[in-house]
N, C-alpha and C positions, 0 to 999 in steps of 0.2 A: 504494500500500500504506500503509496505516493504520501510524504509529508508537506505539512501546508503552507505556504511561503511564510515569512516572518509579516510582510504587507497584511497579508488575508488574516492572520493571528490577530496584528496589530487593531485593523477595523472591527474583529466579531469582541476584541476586548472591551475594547471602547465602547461599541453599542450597547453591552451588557452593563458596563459601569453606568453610561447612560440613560439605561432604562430603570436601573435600581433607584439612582437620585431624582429622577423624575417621578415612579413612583413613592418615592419615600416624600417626597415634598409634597405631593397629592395628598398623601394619607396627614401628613401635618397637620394641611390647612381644612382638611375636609370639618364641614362643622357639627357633626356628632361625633368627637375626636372619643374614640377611645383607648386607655392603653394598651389593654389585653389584645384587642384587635389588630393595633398598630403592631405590636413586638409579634404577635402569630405573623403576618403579614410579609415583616420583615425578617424574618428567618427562614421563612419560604421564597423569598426574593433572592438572598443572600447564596442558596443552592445554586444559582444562576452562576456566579462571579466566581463562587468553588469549582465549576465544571471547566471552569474557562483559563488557560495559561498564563500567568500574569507578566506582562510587558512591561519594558521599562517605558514611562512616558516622560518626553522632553518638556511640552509646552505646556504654561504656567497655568492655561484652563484646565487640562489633563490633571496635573497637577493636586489642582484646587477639588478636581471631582475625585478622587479617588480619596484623599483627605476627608471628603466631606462623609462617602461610604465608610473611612472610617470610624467618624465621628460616632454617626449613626451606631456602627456597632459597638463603639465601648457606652454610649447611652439607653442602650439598651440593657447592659450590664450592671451599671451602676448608674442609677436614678434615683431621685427625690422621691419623696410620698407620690403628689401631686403630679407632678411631671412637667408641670408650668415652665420651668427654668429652664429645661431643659428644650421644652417645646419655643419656646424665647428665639433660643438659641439654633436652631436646628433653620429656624425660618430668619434668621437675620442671614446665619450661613448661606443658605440657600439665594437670599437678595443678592448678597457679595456674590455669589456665584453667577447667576446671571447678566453680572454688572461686569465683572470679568468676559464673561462669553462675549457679549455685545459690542466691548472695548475697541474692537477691533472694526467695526462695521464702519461704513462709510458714512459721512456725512455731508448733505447736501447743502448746496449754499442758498438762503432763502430770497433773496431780495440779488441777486448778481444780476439783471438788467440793470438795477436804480447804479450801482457801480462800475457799470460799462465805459468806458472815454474810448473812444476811438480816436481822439486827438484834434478834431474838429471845432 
C-alpha cells in the first residue's frame, strides 16, 4: 500500500483540527450550554484528531488552532464548579482566533475615486 504524501497528511490534519475548534466553539456558544453535554461531545470529537498523524504546523493561525484544541482538552480536565470561567475563556480564545485567521485578508479601499488626481 502506497503511503500518503506528507501535503495530503498535512491538509486531512488541519481539516480535523479544524472541525474540532469549530465545533467546540459551537457547543460554547450554543444557549442551552450544558457541561455534561459539552465534555460527552468533546471527547467524541477528540477521537477524530487521535486517528489523524500529527504534523508539524509552521503558521501562527495553525498554531493558535491547535493550542486552542489544547486548551479545550486540559479544561475539560480541570474545571470550576460552574464552568463560567472557563466558558469566559474558551470564547475570548476563540475571538483571538478568528481575528488571527482574518489578519491576513485583504482590505478594500472605500472612498479611492474621492483620492484619484490624475494631475489635471
Amino acid at each position: 500500500m502506497k503511503k500518503p504524501n506528507e501535503r495530503a497528511l498535512r491538509f486531512k490534519y488541519i481539516r480535523v483540527l479544524e472541525k474540532f475548534v469549530k465545533r467546540t466553539i459551537a457547543l460554547v456558544k450554543h444557549d442551552d450550554f450544558d457541561y455534561e453535554i459539552f465534555k460527552k461531545k468533546i471527547i467524541e470529537n477528540y477521537k477524530f484528531i487521535k486517528d489523524v498523524e500529527s504534523i508539524r504546523l509552521d503558521s501562527e493561525y495553525m498554531k493558535k488552532l491547535k493550542n486552542y484544541a489544547q486548551i479545550t482538552l486540559d479544561m475539560i480536565d480541570n474545571h470550576s464548579e460552574d464552568f463560567e470561567k472557563e466558558k469566559q475563556l474558551l470564547l475570548k480564545e476563540a475571538n483571538l482566533l478568528h481575528k488571527e485567521k482574518n489578519k491576513t485578508n485583504y482590505k478594500k479601499d472605500k472612498h479611492i475615486k474621492k483620492s484619484f488626481t490624475d494631475g489635471y
